[in-house]
C-alpha positions, 0 to 999 in steps of 0.5 A: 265895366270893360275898364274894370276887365281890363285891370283884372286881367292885367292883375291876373296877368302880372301876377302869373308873370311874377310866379313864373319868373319866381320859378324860373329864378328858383329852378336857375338857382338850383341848376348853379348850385348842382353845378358848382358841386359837381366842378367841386367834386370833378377837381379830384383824383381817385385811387382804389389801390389792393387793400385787404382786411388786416382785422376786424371787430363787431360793436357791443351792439351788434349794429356795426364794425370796425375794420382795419384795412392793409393796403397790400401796394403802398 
């Protein structure tokens, strides 16, 4: 009887170990990912010149518009 305990609880116990380190795997690989995005966007440069708009039209439906900017420091 205390033979039959002691493998179940040690099934139980290799069981909650495997589920841990399936998360912690999972959680690690979600980290890398996030941090190969951000080094992959870090690598660029911004540049928000003067632009104004030079002309402009609403779509047939009404749900958008199309917009021609001029950028007024080329």
């Amino acid at each position: 009887m205390k033979k039959k305990i002691i493998i179940a609880a040690s099934l139980v116990l290799s069981i909650a170990v495997a589920v841990f380190g399936l998360f912690t795997y999972q959680h690690h690989q979600k980290q890398e990912k996030a941090k190969q995005e951000r080094e992959k966007y870090e690598n660029y440069f911004y540049y928000t010149g003067q632009w104004e708009i030079d002309s402009y039209q609403f779509l047939e439906d009404g749900r958008g518009v199309v917009v021609h900017w001029k950028s007024l420091t080329p």
